[in-house]
N, CA, C and O atoms as a MOPAC input file, in Angstrom:
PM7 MOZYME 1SCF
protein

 N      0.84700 1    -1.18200 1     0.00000 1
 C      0.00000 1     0.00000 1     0.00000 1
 C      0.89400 1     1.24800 1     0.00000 1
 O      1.76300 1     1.38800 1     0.86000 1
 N      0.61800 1     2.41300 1    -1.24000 1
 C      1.41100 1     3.43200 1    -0.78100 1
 C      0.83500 1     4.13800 1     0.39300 1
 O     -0.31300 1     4.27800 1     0.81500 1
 N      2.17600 1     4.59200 1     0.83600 1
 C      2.23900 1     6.21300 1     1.76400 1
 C      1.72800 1     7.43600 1     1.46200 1
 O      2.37800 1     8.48100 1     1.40500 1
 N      0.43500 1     7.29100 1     1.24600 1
 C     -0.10300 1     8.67100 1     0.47300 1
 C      0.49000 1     9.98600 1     1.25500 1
 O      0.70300 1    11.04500 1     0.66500 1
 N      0.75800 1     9.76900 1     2.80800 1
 C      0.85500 1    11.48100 1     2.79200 1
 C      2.56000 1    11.55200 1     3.17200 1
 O      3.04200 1    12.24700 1     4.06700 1
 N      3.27700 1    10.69200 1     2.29500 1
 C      4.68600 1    11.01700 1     1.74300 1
 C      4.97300 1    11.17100 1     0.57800 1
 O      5.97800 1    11.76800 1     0.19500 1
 N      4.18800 1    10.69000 1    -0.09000 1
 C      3.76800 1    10.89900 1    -1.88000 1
 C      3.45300 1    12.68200 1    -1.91000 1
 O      3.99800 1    13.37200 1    -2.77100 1
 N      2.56000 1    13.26800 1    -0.91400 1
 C      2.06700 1    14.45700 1    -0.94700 1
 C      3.31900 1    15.31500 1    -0.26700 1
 O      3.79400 1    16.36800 1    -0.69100 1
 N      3.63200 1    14.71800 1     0.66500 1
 C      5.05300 1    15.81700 1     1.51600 1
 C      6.27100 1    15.92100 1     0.34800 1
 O      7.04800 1    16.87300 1     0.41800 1
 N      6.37300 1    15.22500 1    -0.39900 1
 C      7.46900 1    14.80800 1    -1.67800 1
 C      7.17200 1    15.74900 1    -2.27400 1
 O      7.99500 1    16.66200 1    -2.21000 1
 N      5.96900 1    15.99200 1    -3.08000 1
 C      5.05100 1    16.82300 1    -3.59000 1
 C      5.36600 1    18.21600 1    -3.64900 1
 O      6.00300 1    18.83900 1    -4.49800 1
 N      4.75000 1    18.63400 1    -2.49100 1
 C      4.85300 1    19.77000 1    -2.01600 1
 C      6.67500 1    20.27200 1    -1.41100 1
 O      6.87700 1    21.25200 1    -0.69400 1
 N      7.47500 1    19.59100 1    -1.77900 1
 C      8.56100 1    20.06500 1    -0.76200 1
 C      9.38400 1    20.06500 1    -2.59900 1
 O     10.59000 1    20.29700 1    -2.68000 1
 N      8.62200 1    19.80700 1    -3.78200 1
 C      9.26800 1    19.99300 1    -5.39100 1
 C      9.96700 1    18.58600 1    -5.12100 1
 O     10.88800 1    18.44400 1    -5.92600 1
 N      9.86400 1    17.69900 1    -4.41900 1
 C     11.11700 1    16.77100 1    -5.09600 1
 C     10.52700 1    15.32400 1    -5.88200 1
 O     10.69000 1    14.14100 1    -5.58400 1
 N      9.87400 1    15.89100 1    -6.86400 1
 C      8.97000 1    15.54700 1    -8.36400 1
 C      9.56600 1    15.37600 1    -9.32200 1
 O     10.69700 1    15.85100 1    -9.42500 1
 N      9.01000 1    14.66500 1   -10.29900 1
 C      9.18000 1    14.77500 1   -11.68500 1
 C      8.46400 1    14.29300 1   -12.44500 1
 O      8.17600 1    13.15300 1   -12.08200 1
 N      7.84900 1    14.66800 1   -13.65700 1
 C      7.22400 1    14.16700 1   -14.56700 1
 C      7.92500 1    13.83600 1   -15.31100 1
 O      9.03100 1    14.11000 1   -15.77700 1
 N      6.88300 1    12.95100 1   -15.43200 1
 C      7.31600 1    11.89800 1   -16.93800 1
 C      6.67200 1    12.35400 1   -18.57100 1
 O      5.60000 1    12.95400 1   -18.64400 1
 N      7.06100 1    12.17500 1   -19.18000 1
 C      6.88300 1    12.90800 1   -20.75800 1
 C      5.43600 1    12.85500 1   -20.62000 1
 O      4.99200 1    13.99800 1   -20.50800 1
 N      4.67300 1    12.10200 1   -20.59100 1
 C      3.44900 1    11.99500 1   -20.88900 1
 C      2.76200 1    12.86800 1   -20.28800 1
 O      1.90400 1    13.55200 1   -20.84700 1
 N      3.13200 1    12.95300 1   -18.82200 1
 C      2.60900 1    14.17300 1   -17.70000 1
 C      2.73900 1    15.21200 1   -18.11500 1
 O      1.81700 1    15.97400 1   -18.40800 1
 N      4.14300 1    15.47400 1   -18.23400 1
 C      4.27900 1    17.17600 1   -18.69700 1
 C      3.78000 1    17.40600 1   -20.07000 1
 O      3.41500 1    18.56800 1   -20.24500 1
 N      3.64800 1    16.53100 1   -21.21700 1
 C      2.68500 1    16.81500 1   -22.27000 1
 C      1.09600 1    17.11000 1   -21.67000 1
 O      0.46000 1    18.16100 1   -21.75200 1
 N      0.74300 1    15.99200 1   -21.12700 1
 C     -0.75400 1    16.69600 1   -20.72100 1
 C     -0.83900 1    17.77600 1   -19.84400 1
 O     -1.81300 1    18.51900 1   -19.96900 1
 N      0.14300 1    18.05400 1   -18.81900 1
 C     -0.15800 1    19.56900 1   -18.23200 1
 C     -0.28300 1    20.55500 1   -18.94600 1
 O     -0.99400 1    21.53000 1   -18.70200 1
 N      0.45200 1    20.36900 1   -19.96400 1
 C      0.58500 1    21.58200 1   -21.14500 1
 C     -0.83500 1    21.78800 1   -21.84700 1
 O     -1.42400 1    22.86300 1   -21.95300 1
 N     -1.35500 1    20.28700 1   -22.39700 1
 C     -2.16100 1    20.44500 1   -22.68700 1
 C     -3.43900 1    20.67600 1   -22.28000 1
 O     -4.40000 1    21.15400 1   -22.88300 1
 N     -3.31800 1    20.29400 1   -21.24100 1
 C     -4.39900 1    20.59800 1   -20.34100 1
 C     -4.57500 1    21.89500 1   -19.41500 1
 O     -5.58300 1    22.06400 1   -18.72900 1
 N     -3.79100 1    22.55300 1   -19.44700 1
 C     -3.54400 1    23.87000 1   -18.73200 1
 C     -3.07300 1    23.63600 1   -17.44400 1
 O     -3.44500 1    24.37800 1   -16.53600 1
 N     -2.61200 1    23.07900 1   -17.31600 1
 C     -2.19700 1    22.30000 1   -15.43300 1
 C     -0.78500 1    23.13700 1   -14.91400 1
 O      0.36300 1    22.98800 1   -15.33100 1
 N     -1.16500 1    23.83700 1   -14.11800 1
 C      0.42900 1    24.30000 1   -13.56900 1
 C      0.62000 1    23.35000 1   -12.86400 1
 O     -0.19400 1    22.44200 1   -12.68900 1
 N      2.52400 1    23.49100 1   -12.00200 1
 C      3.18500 1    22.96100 1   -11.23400 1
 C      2.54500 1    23.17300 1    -9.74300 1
 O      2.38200 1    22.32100 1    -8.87000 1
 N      2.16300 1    24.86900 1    -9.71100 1
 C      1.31600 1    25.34400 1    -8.48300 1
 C      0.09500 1    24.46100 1    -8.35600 1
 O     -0.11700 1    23.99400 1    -7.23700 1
 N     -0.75200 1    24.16000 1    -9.35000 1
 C     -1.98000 1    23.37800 1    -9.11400 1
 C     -1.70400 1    21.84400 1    -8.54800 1
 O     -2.14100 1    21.34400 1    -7.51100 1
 N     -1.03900 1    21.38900 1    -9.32400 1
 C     -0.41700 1    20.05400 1    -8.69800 1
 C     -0.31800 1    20.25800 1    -7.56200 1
 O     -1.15000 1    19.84200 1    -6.75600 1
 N      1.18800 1    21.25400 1    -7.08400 1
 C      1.24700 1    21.09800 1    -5.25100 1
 C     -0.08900 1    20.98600 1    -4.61100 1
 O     -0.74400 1    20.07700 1    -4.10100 1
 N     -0.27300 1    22.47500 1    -4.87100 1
 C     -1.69900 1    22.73900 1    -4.50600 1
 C     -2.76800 1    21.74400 1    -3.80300 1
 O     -3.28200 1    21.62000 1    -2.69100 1
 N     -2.83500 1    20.88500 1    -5.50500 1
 C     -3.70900 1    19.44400 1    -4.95900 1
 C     -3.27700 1    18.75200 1    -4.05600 1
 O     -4.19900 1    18.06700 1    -3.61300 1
 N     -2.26100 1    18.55200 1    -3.49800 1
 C     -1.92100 1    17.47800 1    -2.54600 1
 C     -1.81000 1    17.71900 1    -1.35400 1
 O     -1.57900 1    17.03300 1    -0.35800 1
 N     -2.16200 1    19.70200 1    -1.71400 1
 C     -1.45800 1    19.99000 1     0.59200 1
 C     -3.06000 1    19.41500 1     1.11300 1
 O     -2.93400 1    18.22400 1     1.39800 1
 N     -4.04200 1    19.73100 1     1.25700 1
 C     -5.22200 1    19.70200 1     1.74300 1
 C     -5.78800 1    17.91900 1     1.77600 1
 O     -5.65800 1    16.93000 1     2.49800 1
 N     -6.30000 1    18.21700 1     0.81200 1
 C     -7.41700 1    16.75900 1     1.23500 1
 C     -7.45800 1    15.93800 1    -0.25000 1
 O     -8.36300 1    15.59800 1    -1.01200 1
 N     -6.04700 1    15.81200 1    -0.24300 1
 C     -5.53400 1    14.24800 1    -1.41200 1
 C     -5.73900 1    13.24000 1    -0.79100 1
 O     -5.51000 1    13.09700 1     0.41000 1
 N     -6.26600 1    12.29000 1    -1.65300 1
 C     -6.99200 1    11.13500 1    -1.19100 1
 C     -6.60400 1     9.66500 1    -2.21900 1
 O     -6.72400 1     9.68300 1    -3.44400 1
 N     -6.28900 1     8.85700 1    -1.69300 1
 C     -6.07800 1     7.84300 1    -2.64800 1
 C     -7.22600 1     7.04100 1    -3.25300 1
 O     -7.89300 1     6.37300 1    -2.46200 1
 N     -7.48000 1     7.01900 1    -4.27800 1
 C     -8.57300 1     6.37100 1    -4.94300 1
 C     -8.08500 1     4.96600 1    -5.51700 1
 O     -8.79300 1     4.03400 1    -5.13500 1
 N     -7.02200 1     4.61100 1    -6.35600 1
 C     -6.85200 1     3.66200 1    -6.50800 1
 C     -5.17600 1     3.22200 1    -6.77400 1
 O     -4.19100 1     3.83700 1    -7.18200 1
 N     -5.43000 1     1.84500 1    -6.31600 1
 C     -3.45300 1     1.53600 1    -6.10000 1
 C     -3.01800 1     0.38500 1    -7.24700 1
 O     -3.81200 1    -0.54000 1    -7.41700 1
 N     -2.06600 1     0.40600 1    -7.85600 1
 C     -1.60800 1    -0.47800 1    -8.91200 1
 C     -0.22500 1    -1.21400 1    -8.55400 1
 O      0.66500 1    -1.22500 1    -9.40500 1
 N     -0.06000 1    -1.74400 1    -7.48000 1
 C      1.01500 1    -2.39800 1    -7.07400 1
 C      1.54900 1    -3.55800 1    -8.22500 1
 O      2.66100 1    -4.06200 1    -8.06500 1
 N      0.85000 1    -3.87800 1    -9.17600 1
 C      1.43000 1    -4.82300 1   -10.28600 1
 C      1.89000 1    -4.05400 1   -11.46800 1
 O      2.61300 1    -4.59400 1   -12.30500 1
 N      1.42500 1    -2.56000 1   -11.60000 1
 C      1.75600 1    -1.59400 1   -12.71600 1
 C      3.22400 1    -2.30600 1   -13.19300 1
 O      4.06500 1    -2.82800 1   -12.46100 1
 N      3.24600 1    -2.12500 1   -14.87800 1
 C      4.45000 1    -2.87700 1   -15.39000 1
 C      5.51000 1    -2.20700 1   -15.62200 1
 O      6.51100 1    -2.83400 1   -15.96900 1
 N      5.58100 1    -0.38900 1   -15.45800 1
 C      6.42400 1     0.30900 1   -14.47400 1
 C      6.88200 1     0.19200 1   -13.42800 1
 O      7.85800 1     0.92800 1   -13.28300 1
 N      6.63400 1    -0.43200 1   -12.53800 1
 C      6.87000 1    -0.07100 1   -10.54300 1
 C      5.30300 1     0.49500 1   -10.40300 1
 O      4.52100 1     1.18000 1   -11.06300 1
 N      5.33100 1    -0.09600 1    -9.35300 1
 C      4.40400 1     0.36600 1    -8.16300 1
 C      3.91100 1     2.18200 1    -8.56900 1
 O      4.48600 1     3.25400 1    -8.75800 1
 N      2.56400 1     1.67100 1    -8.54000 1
 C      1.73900 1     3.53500 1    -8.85000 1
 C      0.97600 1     3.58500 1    -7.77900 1
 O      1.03400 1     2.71300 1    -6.91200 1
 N     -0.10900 1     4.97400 1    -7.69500 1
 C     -1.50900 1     4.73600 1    -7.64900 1
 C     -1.75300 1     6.08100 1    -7.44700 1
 O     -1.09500 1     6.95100 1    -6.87600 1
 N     -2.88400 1     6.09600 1    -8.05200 1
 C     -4.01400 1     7.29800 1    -8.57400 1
 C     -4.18400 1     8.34500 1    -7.33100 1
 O     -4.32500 1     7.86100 1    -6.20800 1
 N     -4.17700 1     9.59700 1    -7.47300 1
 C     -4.35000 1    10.25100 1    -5.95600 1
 C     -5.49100 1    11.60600 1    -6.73700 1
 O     -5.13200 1    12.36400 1    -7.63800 1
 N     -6.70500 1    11.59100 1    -6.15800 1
 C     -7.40600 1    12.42900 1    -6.36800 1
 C     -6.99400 1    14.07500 1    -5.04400 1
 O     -6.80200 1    13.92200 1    -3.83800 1
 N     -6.97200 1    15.24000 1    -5.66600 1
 C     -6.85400 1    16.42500 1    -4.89900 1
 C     -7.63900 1    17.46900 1    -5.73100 1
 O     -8.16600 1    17.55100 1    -6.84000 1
 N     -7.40400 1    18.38600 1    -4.38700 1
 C     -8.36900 1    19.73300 1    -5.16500 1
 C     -7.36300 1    21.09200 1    -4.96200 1
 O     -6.77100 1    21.39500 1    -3.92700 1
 N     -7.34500 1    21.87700 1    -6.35700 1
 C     -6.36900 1    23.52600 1    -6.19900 1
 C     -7.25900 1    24.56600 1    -5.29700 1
 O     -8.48600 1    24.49200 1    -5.34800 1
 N     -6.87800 1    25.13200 1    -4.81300 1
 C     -7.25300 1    26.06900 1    -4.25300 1
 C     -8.45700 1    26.93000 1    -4.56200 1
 O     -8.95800 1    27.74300 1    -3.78500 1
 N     -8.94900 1    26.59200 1    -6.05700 1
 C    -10.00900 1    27.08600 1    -6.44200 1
 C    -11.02400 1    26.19500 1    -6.93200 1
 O    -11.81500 1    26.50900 1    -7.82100 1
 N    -10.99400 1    24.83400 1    -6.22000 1
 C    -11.48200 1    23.63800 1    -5.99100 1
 C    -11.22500 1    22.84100 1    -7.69100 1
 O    -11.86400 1    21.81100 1    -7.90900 1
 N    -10.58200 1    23.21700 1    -8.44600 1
 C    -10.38900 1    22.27900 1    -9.51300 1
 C     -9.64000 1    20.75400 1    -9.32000 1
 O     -8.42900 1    20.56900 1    -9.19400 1
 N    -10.84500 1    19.59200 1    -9.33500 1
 C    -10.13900 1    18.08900 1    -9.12000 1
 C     -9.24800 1    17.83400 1    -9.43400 1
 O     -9.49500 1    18.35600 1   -10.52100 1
 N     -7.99500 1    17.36900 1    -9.60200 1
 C     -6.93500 1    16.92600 1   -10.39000 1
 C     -6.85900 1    15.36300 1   -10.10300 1
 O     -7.07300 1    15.11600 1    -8.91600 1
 N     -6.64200 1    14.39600 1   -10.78700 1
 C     -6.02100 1    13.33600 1   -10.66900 1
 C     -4.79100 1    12.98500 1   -11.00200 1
 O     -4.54900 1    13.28900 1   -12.17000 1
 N     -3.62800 1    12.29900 1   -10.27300 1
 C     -2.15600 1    12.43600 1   -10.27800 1
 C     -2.01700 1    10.70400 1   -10.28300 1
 O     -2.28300 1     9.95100 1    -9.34600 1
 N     -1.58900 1    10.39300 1   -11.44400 1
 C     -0.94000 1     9.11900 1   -10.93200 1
 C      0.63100 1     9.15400 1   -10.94200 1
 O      1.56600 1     9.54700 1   -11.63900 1
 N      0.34100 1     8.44700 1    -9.64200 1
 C      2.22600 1     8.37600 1    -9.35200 1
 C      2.68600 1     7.59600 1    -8.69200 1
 O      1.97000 1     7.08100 1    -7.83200 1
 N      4.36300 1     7.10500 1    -8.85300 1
 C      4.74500 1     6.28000 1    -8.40400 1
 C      5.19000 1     6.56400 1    -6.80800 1
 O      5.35500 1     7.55300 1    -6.09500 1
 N      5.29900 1     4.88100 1    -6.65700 1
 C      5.59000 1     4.82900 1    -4.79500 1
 C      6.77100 1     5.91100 1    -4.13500 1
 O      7.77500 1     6.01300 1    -4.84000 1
 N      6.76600 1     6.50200 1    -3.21500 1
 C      7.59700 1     6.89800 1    -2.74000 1
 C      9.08900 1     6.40200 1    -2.20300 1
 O      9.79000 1     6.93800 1    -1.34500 1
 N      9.26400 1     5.59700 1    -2.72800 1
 C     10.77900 1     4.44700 1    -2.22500 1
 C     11.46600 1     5.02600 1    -2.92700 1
 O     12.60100 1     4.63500 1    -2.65700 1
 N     11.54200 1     6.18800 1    -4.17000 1
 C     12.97500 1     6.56200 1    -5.01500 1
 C     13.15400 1     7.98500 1    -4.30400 1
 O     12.13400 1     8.34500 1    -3.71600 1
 N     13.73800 1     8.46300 1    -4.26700 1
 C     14.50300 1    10.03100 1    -3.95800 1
 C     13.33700 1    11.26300 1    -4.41600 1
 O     13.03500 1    12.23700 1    -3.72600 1
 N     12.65100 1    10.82300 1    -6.12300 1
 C     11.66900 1    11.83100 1    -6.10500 1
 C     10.46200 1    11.18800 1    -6.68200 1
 O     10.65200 1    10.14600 1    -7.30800 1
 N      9.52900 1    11.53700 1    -6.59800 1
 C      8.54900 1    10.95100 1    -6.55300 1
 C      8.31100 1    11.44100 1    -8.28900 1
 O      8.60100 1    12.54300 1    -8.75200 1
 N      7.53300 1     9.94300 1    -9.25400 1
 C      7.07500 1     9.80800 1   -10.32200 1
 C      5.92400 1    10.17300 1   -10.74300 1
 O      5.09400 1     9.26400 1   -10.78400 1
 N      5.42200 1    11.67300 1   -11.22900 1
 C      3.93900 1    12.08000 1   -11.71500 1
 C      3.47500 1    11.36800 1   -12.74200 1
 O      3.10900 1    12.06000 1   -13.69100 1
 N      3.35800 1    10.10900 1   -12.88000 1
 C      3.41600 1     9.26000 1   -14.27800 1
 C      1.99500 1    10.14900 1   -15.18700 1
 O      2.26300 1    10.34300 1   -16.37200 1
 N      0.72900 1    10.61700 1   -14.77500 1
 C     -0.62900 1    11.08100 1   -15.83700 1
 C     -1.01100 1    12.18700 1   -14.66100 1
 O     -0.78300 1    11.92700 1   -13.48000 1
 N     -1.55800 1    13.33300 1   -15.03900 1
 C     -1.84500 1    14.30700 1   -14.69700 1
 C     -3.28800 1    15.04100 1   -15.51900 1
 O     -3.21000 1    15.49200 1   -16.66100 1
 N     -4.37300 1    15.05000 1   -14.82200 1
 C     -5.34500 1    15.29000 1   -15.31100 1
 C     -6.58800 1    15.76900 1   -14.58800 1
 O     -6.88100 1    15.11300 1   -13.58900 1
 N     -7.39400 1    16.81200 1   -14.90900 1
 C     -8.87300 1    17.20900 1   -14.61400 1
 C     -9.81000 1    15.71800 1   -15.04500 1
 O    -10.11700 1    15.39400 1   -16.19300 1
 N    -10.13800 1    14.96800 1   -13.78500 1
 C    -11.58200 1    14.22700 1   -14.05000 1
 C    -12.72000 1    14.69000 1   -15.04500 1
 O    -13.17300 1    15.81600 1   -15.24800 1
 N    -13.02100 1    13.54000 1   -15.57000 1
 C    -14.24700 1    14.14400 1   -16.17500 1
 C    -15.44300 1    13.43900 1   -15.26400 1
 O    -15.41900 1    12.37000 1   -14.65400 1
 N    -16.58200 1    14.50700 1   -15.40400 1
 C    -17.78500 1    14.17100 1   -13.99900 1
 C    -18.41800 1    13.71800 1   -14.74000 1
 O    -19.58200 1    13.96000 1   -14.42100 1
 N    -18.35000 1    12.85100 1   -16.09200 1
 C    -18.99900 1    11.85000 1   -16.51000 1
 C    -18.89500 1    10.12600 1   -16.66300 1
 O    -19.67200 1     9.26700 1   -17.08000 1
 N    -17.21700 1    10.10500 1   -15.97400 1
 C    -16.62200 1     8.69800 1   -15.80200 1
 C    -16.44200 1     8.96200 1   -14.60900 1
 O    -16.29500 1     7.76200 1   -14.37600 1
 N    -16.32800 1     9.37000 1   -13.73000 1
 C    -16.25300 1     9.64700 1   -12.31600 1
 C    -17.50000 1    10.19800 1   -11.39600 1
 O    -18.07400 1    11.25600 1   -11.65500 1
 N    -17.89600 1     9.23400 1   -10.13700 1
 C    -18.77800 1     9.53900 1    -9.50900 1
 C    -17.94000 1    10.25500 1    -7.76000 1
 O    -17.20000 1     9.66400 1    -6.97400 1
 N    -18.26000 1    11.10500 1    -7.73300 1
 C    -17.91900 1    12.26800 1    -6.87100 1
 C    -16.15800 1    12.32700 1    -7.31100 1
 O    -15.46400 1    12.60300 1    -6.33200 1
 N    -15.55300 1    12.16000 1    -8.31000 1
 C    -13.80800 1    12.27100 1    -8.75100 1
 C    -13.25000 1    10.97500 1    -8.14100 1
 O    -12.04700 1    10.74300 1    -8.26200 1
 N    -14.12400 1    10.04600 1    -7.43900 1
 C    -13.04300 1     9.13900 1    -6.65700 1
 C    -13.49600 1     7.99200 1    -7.22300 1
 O    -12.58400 1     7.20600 1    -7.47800 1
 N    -14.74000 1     7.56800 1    -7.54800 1
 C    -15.00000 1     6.19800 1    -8.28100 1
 C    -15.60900 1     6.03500 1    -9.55400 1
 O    -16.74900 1     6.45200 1    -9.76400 1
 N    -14.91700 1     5.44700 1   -10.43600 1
 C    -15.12000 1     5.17500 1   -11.67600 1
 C    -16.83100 1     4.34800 1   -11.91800 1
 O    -17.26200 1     3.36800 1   -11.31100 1
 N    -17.63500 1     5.30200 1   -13.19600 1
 C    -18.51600 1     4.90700 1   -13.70900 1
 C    -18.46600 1     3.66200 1   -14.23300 1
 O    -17.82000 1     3.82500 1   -15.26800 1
 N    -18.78200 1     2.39100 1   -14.14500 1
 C    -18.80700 1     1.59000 1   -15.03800 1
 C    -19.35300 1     1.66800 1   -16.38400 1
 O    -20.23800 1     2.51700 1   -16.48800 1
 N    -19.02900 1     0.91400 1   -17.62300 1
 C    -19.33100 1     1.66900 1   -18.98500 1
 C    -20.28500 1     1.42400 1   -19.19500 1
 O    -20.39800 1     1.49400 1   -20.41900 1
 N    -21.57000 1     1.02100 1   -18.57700 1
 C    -23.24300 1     1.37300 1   -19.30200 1
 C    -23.21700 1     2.39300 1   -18.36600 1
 O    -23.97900 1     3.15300 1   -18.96500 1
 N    -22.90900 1     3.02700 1   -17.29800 1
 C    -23.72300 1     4.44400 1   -16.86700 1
 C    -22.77000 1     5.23700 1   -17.51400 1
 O    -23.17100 1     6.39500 1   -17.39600 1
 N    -21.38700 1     5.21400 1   -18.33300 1
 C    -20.68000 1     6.09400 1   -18.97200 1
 C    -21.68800 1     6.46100 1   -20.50700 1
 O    -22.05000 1     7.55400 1   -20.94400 1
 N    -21.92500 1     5.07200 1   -21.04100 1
 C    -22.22400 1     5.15900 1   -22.59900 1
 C    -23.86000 1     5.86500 1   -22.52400 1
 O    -24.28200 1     6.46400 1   -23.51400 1
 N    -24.77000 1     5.72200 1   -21.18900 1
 C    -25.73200 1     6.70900 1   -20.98600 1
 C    -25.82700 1     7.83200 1   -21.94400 1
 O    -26.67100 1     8.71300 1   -21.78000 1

């Protein structure tokens, strides 16, 4: 099980990094570095864990920026020096029921 609130102290203290895919979608997605921290000082929450991921060890951490925008962060375990932002993204509130549990696909295809 990760250490969610060492994943978040990592976080917030910059000792991060994204991975290509991340920092492509922040870009594309409008995501600052501030929003990220942001999401993780308050009330980041782990939604789901991928301990078999064929990377290393992940898992999904739902948070909110300061101007309540959801973010979802997947990232790797805290056991390396800096912690791995592997996908970085705004939920959509149509596959997600309250940002933390996934729609199954007949209430998605609705």
């Amino acid at each position: 099980m990760p250490q969610v609130d060492l994943i978040c102290k990592k976080i917030i203290a910059r000792q991060y990094e994204l991975s290509r895919h991340a920092m492509d979608q922040s870009i594309l997605r409008d995501i600052s570095m501030a929003e990220l921290e942001q999401a993780v000082t308050d009330r980041c929450e782990l939604i789901e864990d991928y301990p078999g991921d064929k990377y290393g060890p992940s898992c999904l951490l739902v948070g909110y920026t300061r101007s309540g925008r959801p973010l979802h962060m997947q990232c790797g375990y805290p056991d390396r020096t800096l912690i791995k932002v592997i996908t970085l993204y705004e939920p959509d509130p149509g596959r997600w029921v309250g940002f933390k549990v996934r729609r199954d696909d007949s209430e998605v295809d609705r």
